[in-house]
N, C-alpha and C positions, 0 to 999 in steps of 0.2 A: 910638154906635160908639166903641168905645177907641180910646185915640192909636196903639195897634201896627196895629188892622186898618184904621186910616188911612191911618198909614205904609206898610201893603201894598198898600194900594190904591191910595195914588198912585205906587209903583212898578213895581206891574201897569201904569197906565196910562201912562207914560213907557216900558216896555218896547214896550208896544203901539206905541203912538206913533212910536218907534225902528223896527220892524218894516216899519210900512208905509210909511212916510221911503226906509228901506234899499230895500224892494223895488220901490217907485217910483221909485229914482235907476237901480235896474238896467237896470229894463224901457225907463225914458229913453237909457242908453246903450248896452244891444243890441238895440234894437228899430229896426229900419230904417225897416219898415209903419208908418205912421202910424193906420190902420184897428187894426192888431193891435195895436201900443203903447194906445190908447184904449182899446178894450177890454179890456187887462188890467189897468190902471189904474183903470178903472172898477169889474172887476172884486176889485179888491183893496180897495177904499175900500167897495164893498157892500157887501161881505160879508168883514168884518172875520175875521183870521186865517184861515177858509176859504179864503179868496180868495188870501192870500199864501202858506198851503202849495200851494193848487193848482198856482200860477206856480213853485214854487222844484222841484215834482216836476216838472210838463209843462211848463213855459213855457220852461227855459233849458239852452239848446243845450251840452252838458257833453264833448262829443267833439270834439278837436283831433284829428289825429294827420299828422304831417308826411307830404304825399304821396310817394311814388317819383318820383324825376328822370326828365324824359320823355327817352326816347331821342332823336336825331336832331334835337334844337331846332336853328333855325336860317331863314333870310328864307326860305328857299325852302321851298312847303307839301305836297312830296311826296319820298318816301326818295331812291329811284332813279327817273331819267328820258331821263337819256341827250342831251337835248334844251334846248336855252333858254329862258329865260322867255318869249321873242317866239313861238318853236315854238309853245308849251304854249296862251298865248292867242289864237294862230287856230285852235286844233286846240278848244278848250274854250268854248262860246256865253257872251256878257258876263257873263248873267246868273247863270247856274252857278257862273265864274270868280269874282267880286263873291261868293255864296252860300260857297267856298270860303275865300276870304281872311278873308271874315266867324268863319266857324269855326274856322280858328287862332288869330285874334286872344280867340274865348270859350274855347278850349282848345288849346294849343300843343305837340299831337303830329301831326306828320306822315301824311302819307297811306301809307299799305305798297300799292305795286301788286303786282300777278299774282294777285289772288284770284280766288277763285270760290264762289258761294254758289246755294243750291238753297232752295225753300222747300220744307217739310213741313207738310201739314194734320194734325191731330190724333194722337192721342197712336198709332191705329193705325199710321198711319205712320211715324209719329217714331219712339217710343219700340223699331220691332224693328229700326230701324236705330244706332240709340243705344247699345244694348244690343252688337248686334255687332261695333260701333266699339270698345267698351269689351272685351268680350271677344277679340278681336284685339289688345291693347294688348301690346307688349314693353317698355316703360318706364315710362312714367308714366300716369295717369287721377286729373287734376283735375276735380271735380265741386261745385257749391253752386249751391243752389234754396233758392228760398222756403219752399215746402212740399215737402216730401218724406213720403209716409203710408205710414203700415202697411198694405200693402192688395195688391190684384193687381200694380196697377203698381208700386208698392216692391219687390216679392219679385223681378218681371223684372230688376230691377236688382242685387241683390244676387245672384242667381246670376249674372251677369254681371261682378261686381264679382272674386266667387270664382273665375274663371276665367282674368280678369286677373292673379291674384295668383299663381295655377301657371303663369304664362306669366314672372313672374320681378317685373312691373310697380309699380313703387310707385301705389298707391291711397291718396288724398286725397278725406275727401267733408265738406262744411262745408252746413250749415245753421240758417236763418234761428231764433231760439230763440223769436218769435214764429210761426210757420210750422210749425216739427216739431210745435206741439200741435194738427194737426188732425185728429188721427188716434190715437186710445183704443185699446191702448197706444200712444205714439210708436214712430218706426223704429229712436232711440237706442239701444237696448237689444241689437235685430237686430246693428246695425251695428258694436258696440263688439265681438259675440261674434267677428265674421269677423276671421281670423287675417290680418295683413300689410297691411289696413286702417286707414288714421288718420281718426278721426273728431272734429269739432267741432264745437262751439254758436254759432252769432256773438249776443253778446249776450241770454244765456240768462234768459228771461222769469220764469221761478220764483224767481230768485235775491235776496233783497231788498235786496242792493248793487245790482243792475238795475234796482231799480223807477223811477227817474227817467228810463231809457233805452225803457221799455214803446213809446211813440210810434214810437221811431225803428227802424226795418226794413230787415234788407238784402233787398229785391228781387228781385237780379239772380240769373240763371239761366244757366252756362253748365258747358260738358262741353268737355274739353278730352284730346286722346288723343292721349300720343307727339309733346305741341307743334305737332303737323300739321294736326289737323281736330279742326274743334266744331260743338258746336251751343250758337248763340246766338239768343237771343229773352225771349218772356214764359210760355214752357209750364213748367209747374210737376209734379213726377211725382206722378200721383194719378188713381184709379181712377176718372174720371169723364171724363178724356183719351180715353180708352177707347169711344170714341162706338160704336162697332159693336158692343160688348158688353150696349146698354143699361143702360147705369150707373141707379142712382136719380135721381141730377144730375149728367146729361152736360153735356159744356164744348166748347165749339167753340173750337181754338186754334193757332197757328202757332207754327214753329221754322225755323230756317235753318242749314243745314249750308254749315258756311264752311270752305274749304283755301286757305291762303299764307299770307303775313308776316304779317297783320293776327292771325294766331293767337298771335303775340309778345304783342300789347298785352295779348289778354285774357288772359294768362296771368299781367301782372305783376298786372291790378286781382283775381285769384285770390292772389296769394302777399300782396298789400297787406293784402287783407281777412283771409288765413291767419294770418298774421302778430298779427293785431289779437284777431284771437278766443283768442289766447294759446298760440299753434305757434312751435315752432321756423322759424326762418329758413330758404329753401333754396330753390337753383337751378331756376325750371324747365325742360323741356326747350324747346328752341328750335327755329326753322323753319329749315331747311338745305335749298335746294334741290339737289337731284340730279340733276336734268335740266331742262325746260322746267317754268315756274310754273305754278298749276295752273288758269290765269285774266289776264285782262286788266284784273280790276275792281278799280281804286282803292277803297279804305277804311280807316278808321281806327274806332277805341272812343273813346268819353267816358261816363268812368265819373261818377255827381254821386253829391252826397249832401252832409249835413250836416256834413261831419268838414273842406269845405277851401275854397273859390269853389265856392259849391252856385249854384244856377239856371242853370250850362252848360245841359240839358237844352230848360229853357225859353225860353234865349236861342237855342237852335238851332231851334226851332220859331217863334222870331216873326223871326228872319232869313230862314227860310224860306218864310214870311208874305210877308213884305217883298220879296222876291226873285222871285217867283211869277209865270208869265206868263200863261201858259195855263189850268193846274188844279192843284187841291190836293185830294188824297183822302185822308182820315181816316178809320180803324179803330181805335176805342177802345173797351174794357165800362165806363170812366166817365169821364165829361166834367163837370169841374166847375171848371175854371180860373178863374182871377184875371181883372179886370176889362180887364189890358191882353192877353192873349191873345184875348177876346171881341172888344174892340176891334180886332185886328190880321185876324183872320175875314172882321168887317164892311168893313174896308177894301178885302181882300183882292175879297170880292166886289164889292164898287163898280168895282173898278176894272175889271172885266170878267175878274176870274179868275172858272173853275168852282170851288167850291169845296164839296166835299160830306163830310159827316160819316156815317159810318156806326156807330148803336149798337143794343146789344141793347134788345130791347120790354120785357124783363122783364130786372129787375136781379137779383143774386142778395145787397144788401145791402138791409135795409130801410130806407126812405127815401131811397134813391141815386133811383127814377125822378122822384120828385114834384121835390126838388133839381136833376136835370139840367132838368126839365122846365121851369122857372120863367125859364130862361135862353131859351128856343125864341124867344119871340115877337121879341125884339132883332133875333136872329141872320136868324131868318127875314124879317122887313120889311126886310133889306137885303140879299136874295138869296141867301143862303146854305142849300143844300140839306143837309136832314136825314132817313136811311131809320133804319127801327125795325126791325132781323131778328129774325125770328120764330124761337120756342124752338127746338135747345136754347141756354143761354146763351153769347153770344161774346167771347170773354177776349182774342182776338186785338187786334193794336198793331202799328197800320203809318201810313207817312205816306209818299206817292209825292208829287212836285211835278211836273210838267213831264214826265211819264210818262219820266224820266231817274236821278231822285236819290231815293233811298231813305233813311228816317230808322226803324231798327226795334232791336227789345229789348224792354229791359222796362218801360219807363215808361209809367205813362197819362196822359192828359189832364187830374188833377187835382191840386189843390197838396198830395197828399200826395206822389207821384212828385216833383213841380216842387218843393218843398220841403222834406218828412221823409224820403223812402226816400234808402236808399243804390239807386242805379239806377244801368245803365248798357245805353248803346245803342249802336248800329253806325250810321254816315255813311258812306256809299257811292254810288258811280254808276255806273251798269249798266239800259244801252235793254234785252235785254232779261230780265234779271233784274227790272226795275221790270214790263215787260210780263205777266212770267209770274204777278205778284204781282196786277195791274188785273184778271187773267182772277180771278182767286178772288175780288179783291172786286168784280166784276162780278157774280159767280154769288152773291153775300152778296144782293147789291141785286136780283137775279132772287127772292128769294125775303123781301123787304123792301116795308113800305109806308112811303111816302111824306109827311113831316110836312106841313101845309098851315099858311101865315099864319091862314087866316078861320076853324079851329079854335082859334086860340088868343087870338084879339081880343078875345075878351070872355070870356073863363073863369070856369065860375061862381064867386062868392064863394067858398065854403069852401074853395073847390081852390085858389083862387090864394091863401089867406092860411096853406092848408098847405105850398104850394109852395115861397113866399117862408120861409117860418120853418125848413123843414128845408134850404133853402139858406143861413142863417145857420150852417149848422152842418160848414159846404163844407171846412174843415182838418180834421177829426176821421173822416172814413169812413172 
C-alpha cells in the first residue's frame, strides 16, 4: 500500500472514529430512557456508519417550537366558578379533586365550564352530522385529521366544505402529510381546486427536507365551526367509518361533539399547529356565550407531542392510575405502553380497582397482536381484565375512571401516542356523559371474549418467542 492510500486511510479511520464519538455524546445527552440510550449506542458501535445515519435521521428529536401562552394560568384550576376553593372541594369527591390539581400541575391550562359533549359511534353517525355542522358554518371551519382520503367519505366533506364557502365562511383544512397518503390519488389535489379553501400539509412526507421528521405524526383530529362546536376525538375521515355501507375494512370508532368555552382551547392547538405547517397567523373565532352555556361539564384540552414537555398524555393516565377508586375502563386498537404504565394497571388492580382493557381481536397492523399479546400474562396474574372485540376493527380511545372523569381523543395506549405523535385529548367530568359512554363500551364487551391467565401460562415456545421479539419493536408501529 502507498504512503497516500495510507494517509487516506487513517483518515477515513479518524473521521470514522469522530462520527461515532459525536453520535454517542448526543444520544448521552438527549436520551433521557436509559433502555433507549443503550440501545442506540449499541446500535451505533454494531453497525458502523449504519447505525449512526440511522440515529441522526430517526433518532433525534429536531422540532422545537415555542408553544402558545396558555390562557387563564393561575392557583385556581377552573376559568369561572363563582365559588371558593372550600365551596369547590366539598362539592368535588378527594379523589377527583387530587386527580385535578394533579393535571394542572402536568399541564397548566384551566378548566372552561359550561360544556356539553355527546358521543357519536361511527363515521354513519358522525360524519352527517359533521358535515352539517360544517355546511351551516357562517365564519369559520377549522378542520385537521390524520387521514383524510379520497374516497366516499372525503367527497361528503368537500361538498360540505363548498357550501360553507357560499355561506361567506373561512375554510381551513390541515392534514397529517403522513396520513393524506392513504389514499391513491391523495384528497390534496380535490382540496387545493375548491375555491375560498386554504389547505395544508403538516410536515409533508414526500419532501426530502422531511425525511428526518417521517416518525413524527400529527394525530389529532378535530372540526371546529363558528368557534362554537366540534368534534373532537380519534375518527379519522375515511370510507371505512362508514360501517353500514359495508366498506372492504370497516373501523368501529368514536367522536364527541363538544359545545362551550373548552372549544377556545382546541382552536388555539388548531392555529399552533397552522401556524407550524407554514400558514399565515390568524385569529380564531371565539366562544361568546349569548345566553345560558351549553352544559355544566368542566373540561379542558392537552395537546402532547414532541415539539414541547411531551408525556402530558401519559402522565395524565398514570395519575389517573393512581387516583382510581372504583374502576378504570380502557378502549384502545393498541396497547403497547412502557414498562411504568404496565406497572401502574397492576397496581391499580391490586388495589381492588376494576380495571378492564378493551381491545380489538384482530389488529389491522401486522405484528401489533402477537406484541400486545406478550404483555397479557403480567397484566392478567394481578387481576387486570382484558376482552378481545370481535371484527370489525375497533379504533375507538376512551378512558372512564370512577364512572365520573373522562379522558378521550386521539391518543392510544402506545409509546408512539405517549412519545412520537403530536396528540391531543379532552379531560373532562361528566356522571353522565361518562355513563352514556360505559353503555357502548358495555355493548363492546357484550360482543367480546374474555382473556383468561391459564391460556397464557404456558404458551407454546414459538408463540412466546415471536411475541417477545415483535414487542422489542413496541416504538416503531
Amino acid at each position: 500500500m502507498d504512503p497516500v492510500s495510507l494517509s487516506s486511510f487513517g483518515i477515513a479511520g479518524l473521521l470514522f472514529i469522530a462520527l461515532q464519538v459525536f453520535v454517542t455524546a448526543h444520544i448521552l445527552c438527549h436520551k433521557d430512557d436509559v433502555k433507549s440510550s443503550i440501545g442506540w449506542i449499541g446500535l451505533v458501535w454494531l453497525t458502523p456508519i449504519v447505525g449512526s445515519i440511522f440515529y441522526i435521521v430517526f433518532g433525534i428529536n429536531r422540532i422545537r417550537r415555542r408553544a402558545l401562552a396558555l390562557r387563564n394560568k393561575g392557583p385556581d384550576i377552573f376559568t369561572v366558578t363563582g365559588k371558593t376553593e372550600q365551596e369547590i372541594e366539598k362539592e368535588i369527591p378527594r379523589p377527583f379533586l387530587q386527580l385535578l390539581r394533579l393535571g394542572y400541575k402536568v399541564h397548566p391550562q384551566r378548566f372552561a365550564l359550561g360544556n356539553h359533549a355527546k358521543p357519536f359511534v361511527n363515521g354513519d353517525a358522525a360524519y352527517p352530522e359533521m358535515c352539517k355542522l360544517i355546511a351551516g358554518a357562517k365564519k369559520e371551519v377549522l378542520m385537521q385529521s390524520y387521514i383524510f382520503n379520497n374516497d366516499r367519505a372525503g367527497q361528503l366533506f368537500l361538498d360540505a366544505f363548498k357550501q360553507a364557502v357560499k355561506n361567506g365562511a373561512k375554510v381551513k383544512v390541515l392534514v397529517d402529510g403522513v396520513g393524506l397518503n392513504y389514499s391513491k390519488p391523495t384528497i390534496a389535489a380535490a382540496l387545493k381546486k375548491l375555491k375560498g379553501v386554504e389547505f395544508s400539509v403538516f410536515l409533508p412526507s414526500k419532501q426530502p427536507i422531511n425525511l428526518p421528521f417521517v416518525n413524527l405524526r400529527n394525530h389529532r383530529k378535530i372540526l371546529i365551526v363558528d368557534g362554537r362546536t366540534a368534534f373532537f376525538g380519534g375518527m379519522n375521515v375515511a370510507d371505512g367509518n362508514l360501517v353500514k355501507t359495508n366498506p372492504k375494512e370497516p373501523i368501529i370508532d368514536i367522536t364527541f361533539k363538544v359545545e362551550g368555552p373548552v372549544v377556545d382551547q382546541m382552536s388555539r392547538v388548531f392555529e399552533e399547529d397552522w401556524i407550524f405547517s407554514g400558514k399565515k397567523s390568524f385569529v380564531p373565532a371565539s366562544f361568546h356565550a349569548s345566553g345560558p352555556l351549553p352544559g355544566t361539564m368542566p373540561a379542558r384540552i392537552i395537546p402532547d407531542g414532541p415539539d414541547a414537555d411531551y408525556d402530558k398524555v401519559e402522565l395524565m393516565a398514570l395519575g389517573a392510575l393512581s387516583c382510581a377508586q372504583k374502576s378504570v375502563h380502557i378502549v384502545t386498537p393498541y396497547f403497547l405502553p412502557e414498562n411504568n404504565i404496565l406497572t401502574s394497571l397492576e397496581i391499580a388492580a391490586m388495589r381492588g380497582v376494576e380495571v378492564e382493557i378493551i381491545l380489538p381481536s384482530k389488529s389491522n397492523i401486522v405484528g401489533m397482536d402477537g406484541a400486545m399479546r406478550a404483555n397479557f400474562k403480567r397484566l392478567l396474574a394481578k387481576g387486570v381484565k382484558i376482552f378481545r372485540t370481535q371484527p370489525p376493527f375497533d379504533h375507538s380511545k376512551i378512558m372512564v375512571v370512577d364512572g365520573a372523569w373522562l379522558f378521550v381523543g386521539s391518543a392510544n395506549w402506545d409509546v408512539r401516542s405517549f412519545k412520537l405523535n403530536f396528540e391531543c385529548n379532552m379531560e373532562c367530568m361528566d356522571k353522565q356523559l361518562a355513563e352514556e359512554v360505559l353503555k357502548i363500551i358495555a355493548h363492546k364487551k357484550s360482543h367480546a371474549h374474555s382473556e383468561k391467565w391459564d391460556q397464557h401460562i404456558r404458551p407454546p415456545l414459538l408463540r412466546k418467542l415471536a411475541d417477545n421479539a415483535l414487542r422489542l419493536l413496541t416504538p416503531y408501529y
